[in-house]
C-alpha positions as CSV (number, residue, x, y, z in Angstrom):
1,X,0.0,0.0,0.0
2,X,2.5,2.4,0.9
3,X,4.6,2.1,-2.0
4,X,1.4,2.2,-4.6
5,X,-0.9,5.0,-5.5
6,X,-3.7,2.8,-3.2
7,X,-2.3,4.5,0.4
8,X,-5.9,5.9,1.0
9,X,-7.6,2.6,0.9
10,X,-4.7,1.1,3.9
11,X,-7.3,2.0,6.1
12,X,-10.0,-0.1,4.9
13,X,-8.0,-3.2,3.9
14,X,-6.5,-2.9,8.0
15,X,-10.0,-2.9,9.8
16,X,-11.4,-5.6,7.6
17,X,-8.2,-7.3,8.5
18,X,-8.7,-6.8,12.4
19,X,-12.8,-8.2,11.8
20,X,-11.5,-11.2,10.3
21,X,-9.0,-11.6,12.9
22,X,-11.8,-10.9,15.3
23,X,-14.3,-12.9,13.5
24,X,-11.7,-16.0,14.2
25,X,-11.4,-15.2,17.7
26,X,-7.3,-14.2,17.4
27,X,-6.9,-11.7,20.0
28,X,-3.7,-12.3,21.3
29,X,-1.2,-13.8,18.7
30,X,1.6,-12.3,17.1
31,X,0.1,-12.0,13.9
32,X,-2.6,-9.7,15.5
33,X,0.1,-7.7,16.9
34,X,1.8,-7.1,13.8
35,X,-1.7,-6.1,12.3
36,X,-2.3,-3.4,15.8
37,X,1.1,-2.0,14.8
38,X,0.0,-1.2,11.4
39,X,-2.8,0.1,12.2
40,X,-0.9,2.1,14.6
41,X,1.4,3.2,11.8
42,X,-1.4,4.1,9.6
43,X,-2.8,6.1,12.3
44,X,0.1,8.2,13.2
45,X,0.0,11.4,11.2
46,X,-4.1,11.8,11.5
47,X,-5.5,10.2,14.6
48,X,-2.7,10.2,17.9
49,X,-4.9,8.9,20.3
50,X,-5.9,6.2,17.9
51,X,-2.5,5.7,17.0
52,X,-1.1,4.9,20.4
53,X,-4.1,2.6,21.6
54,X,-3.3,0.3,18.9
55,X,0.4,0.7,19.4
56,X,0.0,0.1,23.1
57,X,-2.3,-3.4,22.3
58,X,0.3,-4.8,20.2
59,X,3.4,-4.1,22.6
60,X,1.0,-6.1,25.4
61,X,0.6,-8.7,23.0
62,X,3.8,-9.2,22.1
63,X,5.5,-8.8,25.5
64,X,3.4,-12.1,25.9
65,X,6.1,-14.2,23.8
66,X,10.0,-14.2,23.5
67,X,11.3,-10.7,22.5
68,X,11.2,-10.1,18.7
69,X,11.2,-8.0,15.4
70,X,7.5,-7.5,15.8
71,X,8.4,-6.4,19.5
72,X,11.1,-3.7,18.3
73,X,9.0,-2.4,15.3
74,X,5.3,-2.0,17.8
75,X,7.9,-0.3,20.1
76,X,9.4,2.0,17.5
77,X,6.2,3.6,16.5
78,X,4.5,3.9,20.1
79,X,8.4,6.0,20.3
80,X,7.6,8.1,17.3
81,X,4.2,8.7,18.2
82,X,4.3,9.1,21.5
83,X,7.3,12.3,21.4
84,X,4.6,13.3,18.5
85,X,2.2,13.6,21.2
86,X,4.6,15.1,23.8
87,X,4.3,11.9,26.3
88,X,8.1,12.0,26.1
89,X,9.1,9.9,29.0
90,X,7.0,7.2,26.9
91,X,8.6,7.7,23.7
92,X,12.2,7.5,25.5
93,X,12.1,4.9,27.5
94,X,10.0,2.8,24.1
95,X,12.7,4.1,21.5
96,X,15.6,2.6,24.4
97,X,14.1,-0.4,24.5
98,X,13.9,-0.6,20.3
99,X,17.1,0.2,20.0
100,X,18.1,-2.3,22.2
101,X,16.1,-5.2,20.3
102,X,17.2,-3.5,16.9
103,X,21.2,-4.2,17.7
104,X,19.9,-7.7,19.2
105,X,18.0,-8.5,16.0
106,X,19.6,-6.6,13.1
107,X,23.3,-6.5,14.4
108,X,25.5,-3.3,15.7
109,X,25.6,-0.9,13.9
110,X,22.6,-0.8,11.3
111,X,20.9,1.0,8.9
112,X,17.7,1.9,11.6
113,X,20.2,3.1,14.5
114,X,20.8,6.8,13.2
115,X,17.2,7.0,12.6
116,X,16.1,5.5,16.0
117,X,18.6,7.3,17.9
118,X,17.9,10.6,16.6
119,X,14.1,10.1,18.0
120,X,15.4,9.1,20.9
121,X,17.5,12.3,21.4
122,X,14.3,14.5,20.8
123,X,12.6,13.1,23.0
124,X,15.0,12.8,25.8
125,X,15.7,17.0,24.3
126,X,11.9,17.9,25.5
127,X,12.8,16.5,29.0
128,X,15.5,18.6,29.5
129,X,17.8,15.5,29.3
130,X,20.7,17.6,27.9
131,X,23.6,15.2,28.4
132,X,21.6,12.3,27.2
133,X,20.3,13.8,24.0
134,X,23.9,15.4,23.1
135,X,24.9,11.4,23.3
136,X,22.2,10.1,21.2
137,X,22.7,13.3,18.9
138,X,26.2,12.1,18.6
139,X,25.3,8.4,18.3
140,X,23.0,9.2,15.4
141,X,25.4,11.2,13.5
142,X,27.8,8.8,14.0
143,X,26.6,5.7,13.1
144,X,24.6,7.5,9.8
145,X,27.9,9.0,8.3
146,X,29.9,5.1,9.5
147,X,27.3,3.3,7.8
148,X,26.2,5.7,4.9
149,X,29.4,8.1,4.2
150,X,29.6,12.0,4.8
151,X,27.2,13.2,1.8
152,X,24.3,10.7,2.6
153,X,20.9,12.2,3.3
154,X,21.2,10.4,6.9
155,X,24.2,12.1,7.9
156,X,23.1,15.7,7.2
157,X,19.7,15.3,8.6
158,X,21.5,13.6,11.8
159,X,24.8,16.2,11.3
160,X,22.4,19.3,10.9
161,X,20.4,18.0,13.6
162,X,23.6,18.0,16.3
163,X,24.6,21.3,15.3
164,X,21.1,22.9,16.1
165,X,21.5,21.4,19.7
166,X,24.8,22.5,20.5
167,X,23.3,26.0,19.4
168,X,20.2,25.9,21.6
169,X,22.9,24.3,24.0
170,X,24.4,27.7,23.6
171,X,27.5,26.1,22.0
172,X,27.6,28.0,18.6
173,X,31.3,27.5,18.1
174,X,31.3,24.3,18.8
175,X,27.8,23.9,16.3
176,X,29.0,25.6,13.2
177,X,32.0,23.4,11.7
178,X,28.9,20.2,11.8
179,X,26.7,22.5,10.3
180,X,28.6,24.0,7.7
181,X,29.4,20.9,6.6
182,X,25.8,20.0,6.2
183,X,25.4,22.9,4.0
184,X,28.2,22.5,2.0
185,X,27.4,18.5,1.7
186,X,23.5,19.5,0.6
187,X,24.6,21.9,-1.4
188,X,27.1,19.7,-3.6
189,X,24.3,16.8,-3.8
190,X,21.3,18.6,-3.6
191,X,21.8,21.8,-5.1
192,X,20.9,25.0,-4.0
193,X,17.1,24.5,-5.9
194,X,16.6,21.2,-3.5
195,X,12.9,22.5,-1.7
196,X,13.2,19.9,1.2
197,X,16.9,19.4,2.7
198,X,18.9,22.9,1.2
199,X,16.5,26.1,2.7
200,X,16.8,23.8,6.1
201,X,21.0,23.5,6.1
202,X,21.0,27.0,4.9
203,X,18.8,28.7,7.9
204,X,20.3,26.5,10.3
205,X,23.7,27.3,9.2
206,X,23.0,31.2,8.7
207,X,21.5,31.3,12.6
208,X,24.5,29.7,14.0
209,X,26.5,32.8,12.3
210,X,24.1,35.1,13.4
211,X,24.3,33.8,17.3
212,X,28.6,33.6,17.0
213,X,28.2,37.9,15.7
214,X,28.7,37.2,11.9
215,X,25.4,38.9,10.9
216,X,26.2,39.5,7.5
217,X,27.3,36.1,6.4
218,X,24.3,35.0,8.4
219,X,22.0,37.3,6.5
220,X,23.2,35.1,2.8
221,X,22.5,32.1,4.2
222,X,19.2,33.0,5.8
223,X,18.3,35.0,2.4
224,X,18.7,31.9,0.4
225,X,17.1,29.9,2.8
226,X,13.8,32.4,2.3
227,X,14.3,32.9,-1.5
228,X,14.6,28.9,-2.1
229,X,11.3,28.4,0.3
230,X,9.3,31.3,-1.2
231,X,9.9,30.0,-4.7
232,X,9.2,26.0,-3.5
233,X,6.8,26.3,-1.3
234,X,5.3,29.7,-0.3
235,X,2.6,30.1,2.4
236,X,4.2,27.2,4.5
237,X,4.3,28.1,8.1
238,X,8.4,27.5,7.4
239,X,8.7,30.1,5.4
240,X,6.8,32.2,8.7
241,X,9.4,31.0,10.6
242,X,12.5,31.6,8.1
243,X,11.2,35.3,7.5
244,X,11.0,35.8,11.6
245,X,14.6,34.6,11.6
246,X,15.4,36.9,8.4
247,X,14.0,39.9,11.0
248,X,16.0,39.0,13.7
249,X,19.3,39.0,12.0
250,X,18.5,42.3,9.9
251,X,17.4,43.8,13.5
252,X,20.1,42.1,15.9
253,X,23.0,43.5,17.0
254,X,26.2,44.3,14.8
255,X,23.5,44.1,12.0
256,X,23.9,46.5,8.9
């Protein structure tokens, strides 16, 4: 379903699915588990509450039999979802115990880890968990650019995504060299038209500038972040946001 132009009817094919299951009296195996965590999948960008409840049935089910796969991937989107949600201490504490079945399972390192651990550091981000989300930050970034090279998408999002914390972190020195070299790595693979990854590397990049008192080279960056976002997608809440950030450099201090 997901990788056909029939996504919309998932939802249908999945709750005739359950009856069936239901019809049968299967309530507690592991192939009704996997089903709940689809369904829990499927759920997770329109219905949260729904989302969880069907992610929290399968985990019960399959904490019933020996850990597995099923296990890891039911506990992996309860994670998602649940940080989604802002129940962080859930979404921690589930994404710890995926990674843990992931390296189990699917060896150390592989190709979910960056992924996985870069949830895991948002979440543990929200709770104020500084020192434990600068080590998943780091344990992200490293295992995407180990397993995937310095220009692969993974490695800037999880690069990119490192730099921004040791900025909030108020670390901007020690942010900038990760996230120029984001930019420059999106830059050479994406190009400066990319509409998704390049207007993000350049804002992020151009704030860190504007926080160390480089206002000016901050102001190209955040400039082409805008001019890139207005031309992809205008009226996007991002571009809101890049256009506040825009302000504050033009208005800050040390600005022309």
């Amino acid at each position: 379903m997901h990788s056909s132009r029939s996504v919309n009817e998932a939802e249908p094919v999945l709750v005739e699915a359950k009856s069936i299951l239901d019809a049968s009296g299967n309530y507690s195996s592991p192939i009704r588990g996997n089903l709940l965590a689809m369904m829990a999948e499927n759920y997770s960008s329109t219905n949260l509450p729904k989302s969880l409840a069907y992610a929290k049935e399968a985990i019960g089910i399959y904490r019933k039999y020996p850990s597995s796969i099923g296990l890891m991937q039911a506990l992996y989107i309860s994670g998602v979802t649940s940080s989604t949600a802002g129940q962080n201490e859930q979404a921690a504490a589930h994404l710890r115990e995926a990674i843990s079945l992931s390296k189990h399972f699917n060896g150390d390192p592989n190709l979910d880890l960056p992924r996985d651990y870069a949830y895991e550091a948002q979440a543990e981000n929200e709770l104020n968990r500084y020192s434990d989300a600068e080590e998943d930050y780091r344990a992200a970034f490293n295992y995407a650019r180990a397993l995937n090279g310095d220009q692969d998408v993974d490695t800037l999002e999880t690069e990119s995504r490192l730099g921004t914390f040791l900025v909030s972190t108020s670390r901007p020195k020690q942010a900038l060299p990760y996230l120029e070299k984001a930019k420059n790595a999106c830059l050479k693979t994406k190009g400066p038209d990319d509409p998704f990854y390049t207007p993000q590397m350049l804002l992020q990049n151009g704030m860190a500038l504007e926080t160390i008192g480089l206002p000016e080279q901050a102001l190209r960056f955040v400039s082409d972040a805008v001019e890139n976002r207005r031309k992809n997608r205008p009226g996007t809440q991002y571009l809101g946001q890049m256009l506040e950030s825009q302000a504050s450099v033009l208005i800050g201090p040390g600005a022309l």
